[in-house]
Structures are given as C-alpha cells and as structure tokens.
PAVOLO-231441 format. One line per field, with one value per atom (N, C-alpha, C): residue number from 1; z, y, x. Coordinates in pm, whole numbers. Atoms other than C-alpha are relative to their C-alpha. Layout:
N
i <- [NUM,...];
w <- [Z,...];
v <- [Y,...];
u <- [X,...];
END
This chain:
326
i <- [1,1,1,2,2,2,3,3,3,4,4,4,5,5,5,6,6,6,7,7,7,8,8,8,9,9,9,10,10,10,11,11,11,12,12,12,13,13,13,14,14,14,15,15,15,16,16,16,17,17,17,18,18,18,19,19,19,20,20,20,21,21,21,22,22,22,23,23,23,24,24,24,25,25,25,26,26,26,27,27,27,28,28,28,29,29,29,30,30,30,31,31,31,32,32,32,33,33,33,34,34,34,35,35,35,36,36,36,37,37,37,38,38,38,39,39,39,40,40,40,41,41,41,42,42,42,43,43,43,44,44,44,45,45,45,46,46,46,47,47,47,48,48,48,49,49,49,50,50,50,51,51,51,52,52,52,53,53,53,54,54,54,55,55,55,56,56,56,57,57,57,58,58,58,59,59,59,60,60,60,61,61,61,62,62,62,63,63,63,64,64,64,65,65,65,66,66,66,67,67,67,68,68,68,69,69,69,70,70,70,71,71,71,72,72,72,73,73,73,74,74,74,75,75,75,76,76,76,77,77,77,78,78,78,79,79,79,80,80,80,81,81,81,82,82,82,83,83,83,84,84,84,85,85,85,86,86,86,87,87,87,88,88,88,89,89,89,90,90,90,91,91,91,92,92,92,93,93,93,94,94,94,95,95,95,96,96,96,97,97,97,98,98,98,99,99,99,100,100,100,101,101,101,102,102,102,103,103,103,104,104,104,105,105,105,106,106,106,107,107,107,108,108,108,109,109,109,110,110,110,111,111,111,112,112,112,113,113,113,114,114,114,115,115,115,116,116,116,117,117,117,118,118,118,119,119,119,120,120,120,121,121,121,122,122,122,123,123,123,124,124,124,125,125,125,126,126,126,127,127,127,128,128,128,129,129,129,130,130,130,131,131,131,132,132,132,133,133,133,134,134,134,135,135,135,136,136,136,137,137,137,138,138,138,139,139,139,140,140,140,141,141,141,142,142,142,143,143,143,144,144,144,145,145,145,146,146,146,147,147,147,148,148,148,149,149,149,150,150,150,151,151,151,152,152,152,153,153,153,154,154,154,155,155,155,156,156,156,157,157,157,158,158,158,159,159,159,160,160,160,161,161,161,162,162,162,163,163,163,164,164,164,165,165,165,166,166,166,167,167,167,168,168,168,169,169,169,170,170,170,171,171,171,172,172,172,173,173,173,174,174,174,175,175,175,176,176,176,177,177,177,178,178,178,179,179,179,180,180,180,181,181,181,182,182,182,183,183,183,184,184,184,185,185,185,186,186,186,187,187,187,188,188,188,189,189,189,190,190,190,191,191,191,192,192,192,193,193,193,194,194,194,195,195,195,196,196,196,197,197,197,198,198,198,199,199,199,200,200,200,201,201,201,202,202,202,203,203,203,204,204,204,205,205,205,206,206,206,207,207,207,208,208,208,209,209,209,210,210,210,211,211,211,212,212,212,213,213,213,214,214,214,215,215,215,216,216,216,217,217,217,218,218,218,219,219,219,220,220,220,221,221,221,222,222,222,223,223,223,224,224,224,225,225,225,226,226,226,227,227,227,228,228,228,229,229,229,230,230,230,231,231,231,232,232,232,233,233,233,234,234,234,235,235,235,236,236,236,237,237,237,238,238,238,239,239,239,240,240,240,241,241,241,242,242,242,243,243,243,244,244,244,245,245,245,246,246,246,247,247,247,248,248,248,249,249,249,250,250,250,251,251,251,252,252,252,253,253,253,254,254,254,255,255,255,256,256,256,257,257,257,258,258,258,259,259,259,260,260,260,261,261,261,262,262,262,263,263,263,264,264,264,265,265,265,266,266,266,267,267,267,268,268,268,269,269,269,270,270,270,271,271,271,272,272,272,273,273,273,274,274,274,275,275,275,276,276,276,277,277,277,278,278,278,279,279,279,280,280,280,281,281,281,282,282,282,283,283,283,284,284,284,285,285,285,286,286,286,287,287,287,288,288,288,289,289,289,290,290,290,291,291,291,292,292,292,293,293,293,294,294,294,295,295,295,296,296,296,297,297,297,298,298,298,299,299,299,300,300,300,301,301,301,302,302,302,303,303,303,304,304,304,305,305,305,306,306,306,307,307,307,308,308,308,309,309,309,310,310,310,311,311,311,312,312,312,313,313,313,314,314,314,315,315,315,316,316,316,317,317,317,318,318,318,319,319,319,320,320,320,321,321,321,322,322,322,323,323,323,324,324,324,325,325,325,326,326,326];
w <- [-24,2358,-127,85,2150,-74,38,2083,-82,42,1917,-89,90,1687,-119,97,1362,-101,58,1260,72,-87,1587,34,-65,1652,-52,95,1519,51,-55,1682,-18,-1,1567,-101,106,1267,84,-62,1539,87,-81,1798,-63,28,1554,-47,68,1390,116,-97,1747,60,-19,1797,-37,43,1570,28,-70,1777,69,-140,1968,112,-64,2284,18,4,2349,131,-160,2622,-23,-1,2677,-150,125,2430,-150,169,2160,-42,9,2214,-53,15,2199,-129,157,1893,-126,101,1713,-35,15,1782,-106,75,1694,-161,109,1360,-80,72,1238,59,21,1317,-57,90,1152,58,-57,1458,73,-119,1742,97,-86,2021,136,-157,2353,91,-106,2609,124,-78,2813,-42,88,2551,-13,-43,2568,135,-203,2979,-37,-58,2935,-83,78,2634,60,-67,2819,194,-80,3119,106,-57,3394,109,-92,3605,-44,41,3408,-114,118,3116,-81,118,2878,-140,104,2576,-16,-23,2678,193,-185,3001,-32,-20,3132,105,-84,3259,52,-52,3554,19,9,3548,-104,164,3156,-25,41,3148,-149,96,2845,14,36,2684,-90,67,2545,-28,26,2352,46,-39,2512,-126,90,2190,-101,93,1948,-156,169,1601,-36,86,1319,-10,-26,1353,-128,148,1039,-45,63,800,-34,10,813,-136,96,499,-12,14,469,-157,109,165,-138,110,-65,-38,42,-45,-14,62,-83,-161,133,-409,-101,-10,-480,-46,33,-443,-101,127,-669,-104,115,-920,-67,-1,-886,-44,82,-935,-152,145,-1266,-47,47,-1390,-42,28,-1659,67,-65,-1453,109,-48,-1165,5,41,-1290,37,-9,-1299,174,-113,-911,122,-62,-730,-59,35,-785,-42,48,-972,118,-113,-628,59,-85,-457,-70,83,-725,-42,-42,-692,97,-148,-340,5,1,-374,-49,77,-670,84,-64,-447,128,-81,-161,-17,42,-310,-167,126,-608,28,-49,-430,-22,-82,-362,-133,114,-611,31,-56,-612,-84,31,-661,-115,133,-945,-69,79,-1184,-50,55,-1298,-159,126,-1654,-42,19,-1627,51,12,-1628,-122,155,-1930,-24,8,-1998,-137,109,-2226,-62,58,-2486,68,2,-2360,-137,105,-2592,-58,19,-2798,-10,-19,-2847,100,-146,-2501,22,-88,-2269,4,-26,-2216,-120,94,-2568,6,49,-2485,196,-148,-2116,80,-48,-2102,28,11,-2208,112,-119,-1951,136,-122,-1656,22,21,-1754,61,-24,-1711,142,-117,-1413,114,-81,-1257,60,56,-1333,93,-70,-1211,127,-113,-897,72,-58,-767,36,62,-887,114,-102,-645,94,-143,-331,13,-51,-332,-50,40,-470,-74,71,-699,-171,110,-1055,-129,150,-1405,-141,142,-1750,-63,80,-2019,-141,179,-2418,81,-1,-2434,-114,172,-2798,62,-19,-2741,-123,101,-2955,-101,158,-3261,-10,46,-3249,1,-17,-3160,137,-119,-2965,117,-72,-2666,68,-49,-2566,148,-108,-2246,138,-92,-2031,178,-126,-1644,90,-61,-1417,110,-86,-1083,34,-4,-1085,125,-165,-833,23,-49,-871,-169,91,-1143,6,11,-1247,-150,171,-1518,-37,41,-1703,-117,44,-1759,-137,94,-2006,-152,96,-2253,29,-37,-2091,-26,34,-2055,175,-115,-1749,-20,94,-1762,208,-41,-1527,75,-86,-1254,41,-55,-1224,-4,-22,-1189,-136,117,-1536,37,82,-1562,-89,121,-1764,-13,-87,-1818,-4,-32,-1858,39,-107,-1659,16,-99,-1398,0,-9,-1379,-13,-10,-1312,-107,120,-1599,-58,19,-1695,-145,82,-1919,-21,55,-2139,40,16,-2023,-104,123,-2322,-114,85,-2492,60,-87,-2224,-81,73,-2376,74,-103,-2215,89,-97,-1885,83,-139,-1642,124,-141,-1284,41,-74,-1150,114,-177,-788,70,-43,-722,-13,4,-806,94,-45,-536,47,-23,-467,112,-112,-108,-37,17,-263,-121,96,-558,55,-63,-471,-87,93,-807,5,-12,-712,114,-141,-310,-35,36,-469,-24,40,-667,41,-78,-467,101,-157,-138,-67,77,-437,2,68,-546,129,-86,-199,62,-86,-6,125,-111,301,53,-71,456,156,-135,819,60,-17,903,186,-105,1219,-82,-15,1256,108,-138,1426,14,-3,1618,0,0,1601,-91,125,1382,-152,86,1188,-67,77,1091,-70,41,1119,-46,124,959,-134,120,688,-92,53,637,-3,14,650,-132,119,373,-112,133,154,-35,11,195,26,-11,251,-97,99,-44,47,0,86,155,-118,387,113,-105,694,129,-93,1044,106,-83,1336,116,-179,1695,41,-95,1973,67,-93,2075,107,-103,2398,40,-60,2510,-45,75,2236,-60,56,2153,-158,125,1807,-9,22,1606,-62,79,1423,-91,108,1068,-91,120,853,-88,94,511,-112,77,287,-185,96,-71,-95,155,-476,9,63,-603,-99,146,-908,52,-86,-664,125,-42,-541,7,11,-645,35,-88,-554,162,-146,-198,71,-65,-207,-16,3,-321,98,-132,-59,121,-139,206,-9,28,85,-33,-21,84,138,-157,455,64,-80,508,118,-138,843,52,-95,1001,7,35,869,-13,12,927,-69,55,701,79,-90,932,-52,105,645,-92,-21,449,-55,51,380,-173,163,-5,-32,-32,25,89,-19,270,-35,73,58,-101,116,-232,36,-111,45,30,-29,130,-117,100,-215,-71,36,-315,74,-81,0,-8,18,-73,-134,102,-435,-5,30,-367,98,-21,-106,-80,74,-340,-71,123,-594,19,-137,-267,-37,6,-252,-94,139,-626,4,12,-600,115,-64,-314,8,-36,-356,-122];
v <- [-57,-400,-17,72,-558,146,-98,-181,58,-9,-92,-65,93,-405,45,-116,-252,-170,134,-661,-60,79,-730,100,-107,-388,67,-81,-207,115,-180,91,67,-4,82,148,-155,360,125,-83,582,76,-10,560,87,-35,626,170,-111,922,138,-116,1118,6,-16,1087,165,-115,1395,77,-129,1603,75,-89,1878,-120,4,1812,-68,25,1654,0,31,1659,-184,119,1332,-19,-16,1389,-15,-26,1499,-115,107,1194,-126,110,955,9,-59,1153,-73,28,1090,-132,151,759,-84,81,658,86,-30,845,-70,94,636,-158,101,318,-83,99,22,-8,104,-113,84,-96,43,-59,-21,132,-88,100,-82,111,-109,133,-36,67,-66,22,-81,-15,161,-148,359,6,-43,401,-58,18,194,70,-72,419,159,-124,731,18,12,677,85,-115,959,-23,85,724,-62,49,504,38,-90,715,-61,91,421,62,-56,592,173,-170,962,37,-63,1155,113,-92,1366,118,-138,1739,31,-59,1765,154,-141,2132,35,-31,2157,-71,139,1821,-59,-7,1761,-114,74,1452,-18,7,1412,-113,142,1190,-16,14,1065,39,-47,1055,35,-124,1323,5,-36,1226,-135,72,1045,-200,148,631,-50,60,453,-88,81,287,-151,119,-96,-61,102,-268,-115,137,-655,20,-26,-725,-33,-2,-834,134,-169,-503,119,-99,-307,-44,85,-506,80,19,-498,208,-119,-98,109,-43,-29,-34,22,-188,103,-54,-22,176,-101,354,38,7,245,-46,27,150,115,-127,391,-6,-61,391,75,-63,500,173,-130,844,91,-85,838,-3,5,757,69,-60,924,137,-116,1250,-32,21,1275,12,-48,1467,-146,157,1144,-113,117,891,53,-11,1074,3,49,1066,-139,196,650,-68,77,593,84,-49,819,-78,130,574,-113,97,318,-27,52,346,-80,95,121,-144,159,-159,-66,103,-410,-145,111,-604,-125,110,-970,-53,0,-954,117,-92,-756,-32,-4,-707,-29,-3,-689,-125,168,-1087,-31,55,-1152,24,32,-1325,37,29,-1250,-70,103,-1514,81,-36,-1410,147,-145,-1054,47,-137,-784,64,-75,-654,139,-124,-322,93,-123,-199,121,-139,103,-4,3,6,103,-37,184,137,-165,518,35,-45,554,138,-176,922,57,-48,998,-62,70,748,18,-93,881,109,-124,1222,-40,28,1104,-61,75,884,80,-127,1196,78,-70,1381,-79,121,1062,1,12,995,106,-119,1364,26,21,1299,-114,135,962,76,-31,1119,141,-63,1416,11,87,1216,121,-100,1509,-92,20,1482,42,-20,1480,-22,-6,1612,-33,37,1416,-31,51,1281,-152,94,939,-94,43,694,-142,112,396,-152,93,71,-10,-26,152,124,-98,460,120,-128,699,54,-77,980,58,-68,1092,90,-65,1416,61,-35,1585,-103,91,1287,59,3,1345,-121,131,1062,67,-27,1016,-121,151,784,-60,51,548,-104,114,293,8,16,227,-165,151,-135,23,42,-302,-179,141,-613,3,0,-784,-84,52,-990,103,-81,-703,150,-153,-418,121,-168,-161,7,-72,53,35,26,45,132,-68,332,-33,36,213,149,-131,502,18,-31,640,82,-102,793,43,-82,1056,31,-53,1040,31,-57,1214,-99,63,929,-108,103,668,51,-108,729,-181,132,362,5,29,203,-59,67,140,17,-12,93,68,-65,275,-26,14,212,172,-147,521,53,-26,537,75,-54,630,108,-138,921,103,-152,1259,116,-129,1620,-11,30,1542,127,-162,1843,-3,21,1850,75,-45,1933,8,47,2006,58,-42,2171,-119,109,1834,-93,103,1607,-129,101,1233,16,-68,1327,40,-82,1584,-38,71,1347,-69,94,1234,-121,122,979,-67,98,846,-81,52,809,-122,150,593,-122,173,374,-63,61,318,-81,69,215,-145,128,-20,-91,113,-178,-30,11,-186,-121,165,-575,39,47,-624,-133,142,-938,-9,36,-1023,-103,51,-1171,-58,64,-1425,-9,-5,-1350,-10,58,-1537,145,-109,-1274,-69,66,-1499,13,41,-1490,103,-160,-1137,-29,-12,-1240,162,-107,-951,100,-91,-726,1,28,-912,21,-79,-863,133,-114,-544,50,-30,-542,-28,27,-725,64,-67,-550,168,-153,-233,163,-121,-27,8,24,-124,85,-84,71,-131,95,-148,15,9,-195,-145,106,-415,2,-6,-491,-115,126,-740,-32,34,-972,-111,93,-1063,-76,117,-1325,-125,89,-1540,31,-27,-1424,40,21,-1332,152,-164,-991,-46,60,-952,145,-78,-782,41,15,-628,116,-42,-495,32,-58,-272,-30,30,-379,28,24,-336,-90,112,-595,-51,62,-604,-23,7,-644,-147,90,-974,-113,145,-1236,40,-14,-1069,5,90,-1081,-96,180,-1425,-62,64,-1475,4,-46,-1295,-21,34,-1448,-166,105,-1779,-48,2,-1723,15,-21,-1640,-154,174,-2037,25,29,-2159,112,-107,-1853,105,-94,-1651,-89,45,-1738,65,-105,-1604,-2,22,-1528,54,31,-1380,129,37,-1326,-151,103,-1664,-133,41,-1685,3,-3,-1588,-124,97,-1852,-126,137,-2117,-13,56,-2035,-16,66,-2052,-144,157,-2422,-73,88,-2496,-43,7,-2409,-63,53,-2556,-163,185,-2907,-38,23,-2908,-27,-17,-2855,-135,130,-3155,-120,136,-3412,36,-18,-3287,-53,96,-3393,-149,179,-3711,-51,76,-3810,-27,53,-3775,-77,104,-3956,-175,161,-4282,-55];
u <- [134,1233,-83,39,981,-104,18,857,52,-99,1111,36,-11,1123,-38,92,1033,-95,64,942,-107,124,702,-36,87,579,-82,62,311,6,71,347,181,-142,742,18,-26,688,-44,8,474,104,-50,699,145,-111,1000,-32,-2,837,-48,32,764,134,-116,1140,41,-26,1160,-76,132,825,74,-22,826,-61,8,741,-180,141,347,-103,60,46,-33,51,-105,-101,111,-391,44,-99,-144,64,-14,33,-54,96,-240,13,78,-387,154,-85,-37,45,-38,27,-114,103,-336,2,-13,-262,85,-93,25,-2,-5,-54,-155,46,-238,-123,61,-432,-106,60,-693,95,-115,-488,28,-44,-366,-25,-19,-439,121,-80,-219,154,-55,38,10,-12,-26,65,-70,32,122,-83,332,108,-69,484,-38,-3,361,-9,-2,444,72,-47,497,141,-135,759,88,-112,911,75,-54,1153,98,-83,1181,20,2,1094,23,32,975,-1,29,1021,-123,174,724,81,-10,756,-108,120,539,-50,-12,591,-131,81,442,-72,88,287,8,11,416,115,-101,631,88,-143,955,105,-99,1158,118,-156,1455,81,-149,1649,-76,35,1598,88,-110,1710,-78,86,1572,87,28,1577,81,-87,1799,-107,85,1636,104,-103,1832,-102,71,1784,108,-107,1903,100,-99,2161,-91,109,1839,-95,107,1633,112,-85,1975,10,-7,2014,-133,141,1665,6,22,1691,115,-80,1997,-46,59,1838,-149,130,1544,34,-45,1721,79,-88,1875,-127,111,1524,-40,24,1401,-216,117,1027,-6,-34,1190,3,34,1209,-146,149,785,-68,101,748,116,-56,1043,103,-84,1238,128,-152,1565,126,-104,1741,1,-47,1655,71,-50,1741,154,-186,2104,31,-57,2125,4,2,2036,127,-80,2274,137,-103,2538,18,-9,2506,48,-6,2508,119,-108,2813,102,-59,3039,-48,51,2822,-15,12,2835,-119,90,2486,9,-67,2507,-108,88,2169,-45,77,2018,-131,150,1671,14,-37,1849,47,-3,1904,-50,122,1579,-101,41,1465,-143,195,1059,-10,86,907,-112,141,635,-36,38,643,0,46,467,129,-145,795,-36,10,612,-97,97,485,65,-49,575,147,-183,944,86,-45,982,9,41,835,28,5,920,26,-31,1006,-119,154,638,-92,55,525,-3,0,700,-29,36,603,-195,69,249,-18,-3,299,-10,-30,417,-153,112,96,-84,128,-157,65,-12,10,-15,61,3,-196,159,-392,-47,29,-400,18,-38,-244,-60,78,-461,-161,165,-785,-20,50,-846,-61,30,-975,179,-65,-796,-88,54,-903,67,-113,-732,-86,72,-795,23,-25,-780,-44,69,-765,-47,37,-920,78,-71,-764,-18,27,-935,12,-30,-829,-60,99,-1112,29,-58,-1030,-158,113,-1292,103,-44,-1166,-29,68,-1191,-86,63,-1292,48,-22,-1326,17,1,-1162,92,-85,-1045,87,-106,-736,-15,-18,-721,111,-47,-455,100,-45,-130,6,-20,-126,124,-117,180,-98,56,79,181,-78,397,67,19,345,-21,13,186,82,-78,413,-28,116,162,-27,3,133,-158,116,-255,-39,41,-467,-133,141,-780,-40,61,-990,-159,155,-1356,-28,41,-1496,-149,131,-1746,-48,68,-2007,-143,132,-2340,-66,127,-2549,15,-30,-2323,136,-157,-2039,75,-55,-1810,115,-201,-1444,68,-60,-1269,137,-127,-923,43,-68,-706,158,-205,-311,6,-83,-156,49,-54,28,-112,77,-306,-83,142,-444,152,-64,-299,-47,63,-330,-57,57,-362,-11,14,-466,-61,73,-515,-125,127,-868,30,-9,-763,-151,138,-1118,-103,72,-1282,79,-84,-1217,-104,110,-1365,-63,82,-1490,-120,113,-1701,-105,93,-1857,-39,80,-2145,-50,46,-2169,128,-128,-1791,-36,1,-1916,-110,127,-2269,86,-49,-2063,76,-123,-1769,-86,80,-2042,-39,86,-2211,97,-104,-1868,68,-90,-1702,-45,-9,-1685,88,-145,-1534,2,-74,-1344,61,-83,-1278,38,-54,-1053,120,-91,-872,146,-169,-489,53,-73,-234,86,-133,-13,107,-160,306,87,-66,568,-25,28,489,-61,89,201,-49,108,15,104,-68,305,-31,2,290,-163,173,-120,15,-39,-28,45,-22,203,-81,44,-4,-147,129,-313,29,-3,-179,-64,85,-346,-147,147,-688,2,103,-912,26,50,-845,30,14,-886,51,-68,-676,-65,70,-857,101,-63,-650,-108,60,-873,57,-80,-718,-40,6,-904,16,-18,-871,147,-155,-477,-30,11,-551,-51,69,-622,-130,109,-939,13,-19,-850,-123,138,-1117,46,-68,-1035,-119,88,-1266,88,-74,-1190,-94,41,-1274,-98,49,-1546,133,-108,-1248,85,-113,-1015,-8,70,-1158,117,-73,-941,131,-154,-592,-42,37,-757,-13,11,-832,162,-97,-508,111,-121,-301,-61,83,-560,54,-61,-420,101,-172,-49,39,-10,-75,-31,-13,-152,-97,79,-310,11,-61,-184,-132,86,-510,-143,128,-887,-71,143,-1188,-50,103,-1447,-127,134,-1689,72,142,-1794,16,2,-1902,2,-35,-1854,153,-135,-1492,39,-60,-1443,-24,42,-1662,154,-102,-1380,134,-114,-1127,31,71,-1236,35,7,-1289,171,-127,-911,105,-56,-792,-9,49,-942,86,-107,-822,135,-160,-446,10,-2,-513,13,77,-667,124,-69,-359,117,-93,-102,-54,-13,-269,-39,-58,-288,175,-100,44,87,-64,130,-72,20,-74,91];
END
C-alpha cells in the first residue's frame, strides 16, 4: 500500500502519527492530516483513507461518528545500514551534545553498542582547515547552541554581548536567531539572525564563539515585530517550481528544501506537482543549487532570472561535455 510507503507517500508521517490518536470526527481528521503534511490535500486521497466502508486504515463508529486506527501503536523507525552508521557516529560527536539531550544520546549509544559501523567521521582527513576553530572550545559552544535553538523553535528574541573581530564588545544587542550554519573549512559554528537596531534593523551573521550572555526574551516574539515582518516581506523571493512525481522526486524536494516556507499542489492533468518555495534573498544560490542537483526531474517555472541562471549553468556544463568529447 503505496500509503504506507514512507519513500512514495506524503501523507506516510500523517498517517503514522494518527496511529497513536484518540479516536477522530471527520473534520478532526482532515484538520490533522492537513497539519502534518507537506502538500494541499487529495480529497480523493482523504475519502479513500477515511472511509466509512472500507477499514483499510481506520474503522468508523456510526454510533459516535468518529474514526479509529486499526493498529494502535507507534510505527518503527527502519533505518538502512548507512544512516545507522551515519547515526553512531553522530552520538560520539562532541556537537551532538548542543542539538540533542544527553537521556537520548544514551538511549542511541545503548542501542547501538554492539553494532560495529564500517566508517568513522574520525577518518576523515580535512585539508587547510582553520587549526584554531570551535572544535577546541565545544563545551562552551554546545552550551550556547542549546540556548539559540530553544530561541529558533519558539521564534522568540535573545539578549546577548557579542565581540566583533577586532575585539569591540557591543553589549546588550537584540536578535532573533534564525538559522545555525558551520563553515568547514574555518570551523566556526557562525549564527543567521535579525539584529535590532535603533537606527537600522538587518540580517547579519554572527561566530558564536564570540556572542556571550545570552538570555531568552520569550515576550519578544518575530510574529509580533513589526521591523522583522517589513524586512523579512523585503528580503523574501519565491521559486515555482515543475516536479516530476516519479521516482521520489518530490520527497526528495522536500528534503532539500525543507527549512524554507513551502507549498505542494497535484496538478492532475498534467501528472506533475507544482512546488513553490518562499526563500532568503541570502539564501539564493543554495536554491539554485539544490534546484540543479534534482536534474531534468525539476522545472523552474519563475521566476525568470532563476531560470535564466538555470539555462546559463545548464549550457556551460554542456559545452564542457563537448570540449571534451571532440
């Protein structure tokens, strides 16, 4: 059941996570489904997942009118033998610490003490990396990390110091984080956020390593700034985009755009979704780039400057083919 697929379905995380509901009306249903997934909804798809006759997924109590999951227990998470790998490594990593809890990162490494993975992250050589980045001070880093991400996932504000590279301190700065980036080359865990200031408000990055006394503002939140909502409307682009459904495509747009604001429609008459994705201005060129790892499989449809430098990069890597084949 291609519902059920957690690689061709988009409605595979909804479906799994009303396994563990009470009981639902129709409405409630809808409402939950269209809450966890990606796309706007199939209605067709709906009737045949709530369906009062046939009790593929959920039976229906005409009594209560209410639906129910056949099976009542939480869904396994299957991971192949690369993302088990992939995730042992990943709890022996001292950053680990700044983005998941210690209880969990002993339940992981308690799972997983048997398994003997077949690489390590720790034989992998980096060239011309920075010898004195973050890797040095990483206690202080996850301590922080801690702090900002709580700050991301409930869009609030943070009061912090912060030294700038020559060394001058501006105390008390108001920002609302929005995003952790690494640069692996200089091995600095670096901070995308919104600064307030009185006589300009703007996005500007920050070394973690140099913000100090960080304190949560939870009474300041971006919603309710009306000089975060201006400049964000000013700096925000969007891209829409033709996607093949075959072959997980559209999962995979998913994954790679997944930090960004976006929207899935099926347009059935032409077999194809139509993706549109609210994005950064600074955030421009990793778009183009993950719009151009997707191959033929993905159309621009505008805006039309994006798909001029689409075109233009598409011709180049031609002409670069046939230098080298005449």
């Amino acid at each position: 059941m291609k519902l059920l697929n957690k690689f061709e379905s988009c409605y595979y995380e909804a479906i799994t996570k009303m396994f563990c509901q009470p009981s639902m009306s129709y409405e409630e249903a809808k409402k939950f489904i269209e809450d966890n997934i990606d796309v706007k909804i199939d209605f067709e798809v709906l009737d045949s997942l709530l369906s009062k006759k046939d009790k593929l997924i959920f039976s229906y109590d005409i009594d209560k009118k209410l639906f129910s999951p056949i099976v009542k227990k939480d869904v396994p998470v299957i991971l192949n033998n690369i993302e088990i790998d992939a995730l042992k490594n990943l709890v022996y990593m001292d950053i680990a610490e700044g983005f998941l809890k210690q209880s969990t990162l002993d339940k992981i490494k308690e799972v997983l003490k048997e398994r003997e993975a077949e690489w390590s992250v720790y034989n992998i050589k980096y060239k011309r990396q920075y010898s004195d980045g973050d890797k040095n001070n990483m206690e202080s880093i996850n301590l922080k990390i801690e702090i900002i991400l709580y700050a991301i996932r409930k869009k609030c504000a943070i009061k912090c110091d912060n030294y700038t590279r020559n060394n001058n301190l501006y105390k008390d700065q108001i920002i609302f984080p929005l995003k952790i980036e690494y640069s692996l080359i200089n091995d600095k865990y670096r901070l995308y956020c919104f600064k307030k200031e009185p006589d300009e408000n703007k996005y500007i990055k920050m070394n973690i390593s140099r913000i100090q006394n960080l304190e949560i503002l939870e009474d300041k939140t971006r919603e309710k700034d009306e000089n975060f909502i201006k400049l964000n409307e000013k700096n925000t682009k969007t891209v829409k985009l033709y996607v093949d459904p075959e072959k997980h495509v559209l999962e995979r747009c998913f994954r790679l755009f997944s930090y960004y604001n976006r929207e899935a429609v099926y347009d059935r008459e032409n077999n194809r979704y139509i993706l549109i994705i609210d994005y950064d201005v600074f955030d421009e060129s990793d778009v183009i780039k993950n719009i151009l790892s997707l191959g033929s499989r993905v159309v621009v449809e505008s805006p039309h400057e994006i798909r001029k430098v689409i075109l233009e990069r598409v011709k180049k890597a031609i002409s670069n083919y046939e230098k080298l084949c005449d």
